[in-house]
C-alpha positions as CSV (number, residue, x, y, z in Angstrom):
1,X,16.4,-20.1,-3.1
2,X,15.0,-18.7,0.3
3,X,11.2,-18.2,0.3
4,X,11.0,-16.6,3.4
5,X,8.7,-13.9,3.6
6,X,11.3,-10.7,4.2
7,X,10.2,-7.0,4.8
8,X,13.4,-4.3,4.8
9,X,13.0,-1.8,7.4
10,X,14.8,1.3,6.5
11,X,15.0,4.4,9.3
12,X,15.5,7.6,7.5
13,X,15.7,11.4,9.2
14,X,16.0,14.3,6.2
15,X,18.8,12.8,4.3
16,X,16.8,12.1,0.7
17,X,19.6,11.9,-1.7
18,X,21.4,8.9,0.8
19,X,18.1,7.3,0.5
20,X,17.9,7.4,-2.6
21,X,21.1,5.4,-3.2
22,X,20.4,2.9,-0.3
23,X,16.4,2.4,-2.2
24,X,18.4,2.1,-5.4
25,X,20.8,-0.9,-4.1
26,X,17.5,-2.5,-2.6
27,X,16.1,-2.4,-6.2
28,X,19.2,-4.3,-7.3
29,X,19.4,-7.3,-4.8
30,X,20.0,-10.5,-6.3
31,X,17.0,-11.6,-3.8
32,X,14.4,-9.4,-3.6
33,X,12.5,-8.7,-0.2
34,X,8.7,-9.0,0.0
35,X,8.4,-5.3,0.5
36,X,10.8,-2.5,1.4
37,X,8.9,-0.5,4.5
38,X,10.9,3.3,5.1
39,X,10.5,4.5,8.7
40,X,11.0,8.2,8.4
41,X,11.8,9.9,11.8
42,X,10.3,13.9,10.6
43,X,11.6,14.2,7.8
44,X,10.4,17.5,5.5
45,X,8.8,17.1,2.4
46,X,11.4,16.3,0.0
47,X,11.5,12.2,1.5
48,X,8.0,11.8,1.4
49,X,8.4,13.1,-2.6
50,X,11.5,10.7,-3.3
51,X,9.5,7.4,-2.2
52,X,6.6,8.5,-4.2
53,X,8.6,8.7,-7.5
54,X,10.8,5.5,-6.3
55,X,7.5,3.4,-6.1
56,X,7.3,3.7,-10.0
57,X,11.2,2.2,-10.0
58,X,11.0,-0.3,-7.3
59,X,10.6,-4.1,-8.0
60,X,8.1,-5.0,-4.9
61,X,5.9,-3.0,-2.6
62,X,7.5,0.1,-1.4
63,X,5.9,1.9,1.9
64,X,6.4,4.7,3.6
65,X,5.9,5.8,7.3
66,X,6.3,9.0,8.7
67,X,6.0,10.7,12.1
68,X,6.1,14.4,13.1
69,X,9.8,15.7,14.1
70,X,10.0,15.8,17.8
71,X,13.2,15.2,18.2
72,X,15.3,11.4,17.9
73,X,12.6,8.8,18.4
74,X,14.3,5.8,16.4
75,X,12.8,3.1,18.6
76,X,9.0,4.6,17.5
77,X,9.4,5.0,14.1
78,X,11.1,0.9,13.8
79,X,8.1,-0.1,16.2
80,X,5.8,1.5,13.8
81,X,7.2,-0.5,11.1
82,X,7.3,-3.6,12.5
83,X,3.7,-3.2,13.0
84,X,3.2,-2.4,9.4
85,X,5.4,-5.3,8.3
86,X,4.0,-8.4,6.5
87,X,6.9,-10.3,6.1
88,X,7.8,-13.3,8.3
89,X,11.0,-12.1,8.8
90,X,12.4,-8.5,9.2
91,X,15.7,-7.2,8.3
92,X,16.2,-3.3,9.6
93,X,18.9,-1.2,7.8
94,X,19.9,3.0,8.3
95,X,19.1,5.0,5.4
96,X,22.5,6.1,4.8
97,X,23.7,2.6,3.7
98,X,24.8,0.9,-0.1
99,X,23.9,-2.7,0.3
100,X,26.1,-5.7,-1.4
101,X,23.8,-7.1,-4.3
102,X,23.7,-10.4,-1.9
103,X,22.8,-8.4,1.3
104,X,19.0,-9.3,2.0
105,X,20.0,-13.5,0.2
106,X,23.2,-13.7,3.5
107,X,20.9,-12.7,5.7
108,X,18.2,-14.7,4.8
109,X,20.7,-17.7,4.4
110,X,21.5,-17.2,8.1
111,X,17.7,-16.7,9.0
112,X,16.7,-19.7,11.5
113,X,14.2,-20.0,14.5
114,X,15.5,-18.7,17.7
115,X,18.2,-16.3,16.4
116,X,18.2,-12.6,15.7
117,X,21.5,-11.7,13.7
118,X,23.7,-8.6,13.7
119,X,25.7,-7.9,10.7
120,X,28.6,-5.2,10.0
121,X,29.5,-1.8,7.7
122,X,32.0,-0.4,6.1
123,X,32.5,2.9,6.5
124,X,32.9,5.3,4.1
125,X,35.4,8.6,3.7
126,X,33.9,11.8,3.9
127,X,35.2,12.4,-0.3
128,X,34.1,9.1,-1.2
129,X,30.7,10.2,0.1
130,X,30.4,13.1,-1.4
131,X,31.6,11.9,-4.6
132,X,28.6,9.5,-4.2
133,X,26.1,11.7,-3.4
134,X,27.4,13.6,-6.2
135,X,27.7,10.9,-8.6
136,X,25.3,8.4,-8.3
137,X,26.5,7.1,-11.9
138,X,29.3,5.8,-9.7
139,X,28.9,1.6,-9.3
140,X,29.5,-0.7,-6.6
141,X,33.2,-1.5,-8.2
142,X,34.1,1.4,-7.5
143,X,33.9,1.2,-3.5
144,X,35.1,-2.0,-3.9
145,X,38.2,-1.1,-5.0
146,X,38.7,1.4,-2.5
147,X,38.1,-1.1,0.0
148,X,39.3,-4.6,-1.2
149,X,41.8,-5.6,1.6
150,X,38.6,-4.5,4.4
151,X,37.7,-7.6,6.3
152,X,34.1,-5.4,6.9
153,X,34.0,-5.3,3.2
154,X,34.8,-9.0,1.8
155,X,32.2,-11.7,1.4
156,X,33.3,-15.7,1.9
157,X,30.0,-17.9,2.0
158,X,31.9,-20.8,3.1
159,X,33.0,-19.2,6.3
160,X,29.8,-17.3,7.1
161,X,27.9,-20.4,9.0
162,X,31.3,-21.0,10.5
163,X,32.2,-17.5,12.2
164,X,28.2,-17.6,13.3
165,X,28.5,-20.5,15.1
166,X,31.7,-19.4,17.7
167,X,31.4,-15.6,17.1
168,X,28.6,-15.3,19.8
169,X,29.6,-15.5,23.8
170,X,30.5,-13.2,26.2
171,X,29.4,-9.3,25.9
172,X,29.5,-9.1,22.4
173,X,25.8,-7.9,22.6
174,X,27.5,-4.5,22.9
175,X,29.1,-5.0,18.8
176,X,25.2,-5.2,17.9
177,X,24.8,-2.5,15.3
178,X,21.4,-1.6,14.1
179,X,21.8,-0.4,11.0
180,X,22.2,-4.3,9.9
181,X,20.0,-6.6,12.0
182,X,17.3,-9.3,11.6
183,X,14.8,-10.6,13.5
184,X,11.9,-13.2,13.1
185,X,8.9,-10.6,13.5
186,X,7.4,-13.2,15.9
187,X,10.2,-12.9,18.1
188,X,9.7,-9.1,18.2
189,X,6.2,-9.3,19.2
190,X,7.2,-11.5,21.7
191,X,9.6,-9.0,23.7
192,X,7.3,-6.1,22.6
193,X,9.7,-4.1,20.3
194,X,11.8,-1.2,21.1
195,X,11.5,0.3,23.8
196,X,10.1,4.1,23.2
197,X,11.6,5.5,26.4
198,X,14.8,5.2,24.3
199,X,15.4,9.0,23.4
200,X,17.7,10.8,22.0
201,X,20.9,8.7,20.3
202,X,22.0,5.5,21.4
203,X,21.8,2.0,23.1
204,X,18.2,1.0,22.2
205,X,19.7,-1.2,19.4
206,X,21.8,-3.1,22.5
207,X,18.7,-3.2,24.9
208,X,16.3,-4.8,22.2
209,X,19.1,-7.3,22.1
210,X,19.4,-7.5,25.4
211,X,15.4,-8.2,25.8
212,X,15.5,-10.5,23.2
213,X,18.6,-12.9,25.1
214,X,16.6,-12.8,27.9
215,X,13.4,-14.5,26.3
216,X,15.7,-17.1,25.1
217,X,16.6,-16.1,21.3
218,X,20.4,-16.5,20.9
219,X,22.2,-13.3,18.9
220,X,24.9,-14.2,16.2
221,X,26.9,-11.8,13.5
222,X,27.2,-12.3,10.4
223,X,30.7,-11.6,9.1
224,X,32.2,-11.7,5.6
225,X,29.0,-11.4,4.5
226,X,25.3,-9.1,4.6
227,X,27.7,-5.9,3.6
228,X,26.9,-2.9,3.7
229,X,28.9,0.6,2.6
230,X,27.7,3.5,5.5
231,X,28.2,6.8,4.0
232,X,29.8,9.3,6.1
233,X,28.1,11.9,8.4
234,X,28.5,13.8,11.4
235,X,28.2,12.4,14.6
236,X,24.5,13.0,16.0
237,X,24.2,14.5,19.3
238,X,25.1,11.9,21.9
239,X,23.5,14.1,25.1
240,X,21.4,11.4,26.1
241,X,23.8,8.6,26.3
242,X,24.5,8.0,29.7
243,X,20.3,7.9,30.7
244,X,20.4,5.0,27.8
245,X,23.4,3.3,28.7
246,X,22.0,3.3,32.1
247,X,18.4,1.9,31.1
248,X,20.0,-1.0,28.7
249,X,22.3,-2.2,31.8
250,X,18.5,-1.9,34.0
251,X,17.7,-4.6,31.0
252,X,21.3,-6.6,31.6
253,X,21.0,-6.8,35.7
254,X,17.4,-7.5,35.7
255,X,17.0,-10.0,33.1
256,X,14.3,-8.2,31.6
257,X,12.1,-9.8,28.3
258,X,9.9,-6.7,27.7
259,X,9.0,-3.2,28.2
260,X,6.2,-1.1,28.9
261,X,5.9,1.5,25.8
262,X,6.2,-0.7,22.7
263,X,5.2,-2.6,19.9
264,X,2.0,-3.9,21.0
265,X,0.3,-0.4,21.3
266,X,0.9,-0.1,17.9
267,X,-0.3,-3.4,16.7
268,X,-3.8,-2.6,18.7
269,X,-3.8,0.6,17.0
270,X,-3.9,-1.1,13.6
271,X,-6.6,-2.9,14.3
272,X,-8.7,0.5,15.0
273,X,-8.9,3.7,12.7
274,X,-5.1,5.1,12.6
275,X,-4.7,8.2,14.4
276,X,-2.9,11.3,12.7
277,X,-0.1,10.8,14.3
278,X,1.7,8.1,12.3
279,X,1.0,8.6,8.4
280,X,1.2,5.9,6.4
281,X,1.8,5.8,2.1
């Protein structure tokens, strides 16, 4: 068995009863993280008083930290997490997310120095969401038979390493997703974190990644393994695309390794008396 040190990162925005089920299949891993650390992006009351009950439930440490709703600030709430975060290694998930019971044990058989590692989803229907949300009785089986003949949803240890090794060149930085990602926390430290001029949806998963190639720590994807079943929503509001696109390829063109509003402010901060700003439980 794996002993790294492991802390799951888990963004959530005022969606409790997804969390809920995503918490629940963390409780259930067949390798348990160190501690389970939610990054809540606003949300109203009803998170906050989820985690609280789920502490009782949950099998290690279970954290929460929230900052005021000003709008999509991802990349601050993850930084304010991996500042919090004790493990040596960090895996970051969505909120919205079922996890295989051998999520967090393929990505920590994967985890070595000088890689970060993007996984994949399956996406669920709209009715197989709802009858989810609605049934939470319902078990993994059941989404796996719904999705047996998925490549996104089938799990082949032997081939994991394998499809690592060659399924890495070229651009395919863009197919990062970060709703399944992890990272040595060193390594984020190093490139300062996300980048909090990232507002708004999209691209600050990619430009991390980018930041990250640049320093010299080599991206692979885990596939047939570290699954993951993404329960269906709307699509946010993608009217700040185009300034992020354009700010990742800055990152591309310029070989950049770090930016200037990042993790470090936060790490310094938690060596002083935490502001009100960023609540911690």
């Amino acid at each position: 068995m794996n002993a790294i040190s492991c802390s799951v990162l888990v963004a959530t925005y005022n969606r409790p009863a997804a969390l809920e089920l995503c918490l629940v299949s963390l409780f259930e891993q067949r390798q348990l993280p160190t501690e389970i650390i939610v990054c809540d992006d606003g949300s109203s009351i009803q998170t906050g008083q989820l985690i609280e009950r789920l502490k009782q439930l949950s099998p290690v440490p279970l954290l929460h930290v929230w900052q005021p709703d000003e709008g999509f600030r991802l990349a601050r709430i993850r930084n304010l997490g991996f500042a919090m975060a004790k493990g040596a290694y960090i895996i970051q998930l969505d909120g919205d997310v079922i996890l295989h019971p051998l999520f967090v044990q393929d990505h920590l058989y994967h985890a070595q120095p000088s890689y970060f590692f993007s996984g994949n989803q399956f996406k669920l229907s709209a009715d197989s969401t709802q009858q989810l949300l609605t049934e939470p009785s319902l078990s993994l089986n059941a989404l796996l038979r719904q999705s047996h003949w998925h490549w996104s949803s089938l799990r082949v240890l032997t081939l994991q390493k394998f499809i690592a090794r060659f399924y890495h060149w070229g651009t395919h930085y863009k197919y990062v997703l970060g709703c399944n990602m992890g990272f040595w926390r060193q390594d984020l430290v190093r490139v300062n974190g996300y980048d909090e001029q990232f507002l708004g949806w999209g691209w600050e998963d990619t430009e991390l990644a980018l930041r990250l190639i640049n320093r010299g720590i080599n991206l692979r994807f885990i596939r047939l393994g570290a699954i993951q079943y993404h329960l269906y929503h709307p699509t946010a509001s993608r009217g700040q695309e185009d300034i992020n696109r354009a700010r990742a390829m800055h990152t591309l063109h310029q070989k950049l390794t770090g930016c200037q509003k990042g993790l470090q402010q936060h790490l310094q901060q938690l060596e002083s008396p935490l502001s009100n700003e960023a609540e911690l439980g």
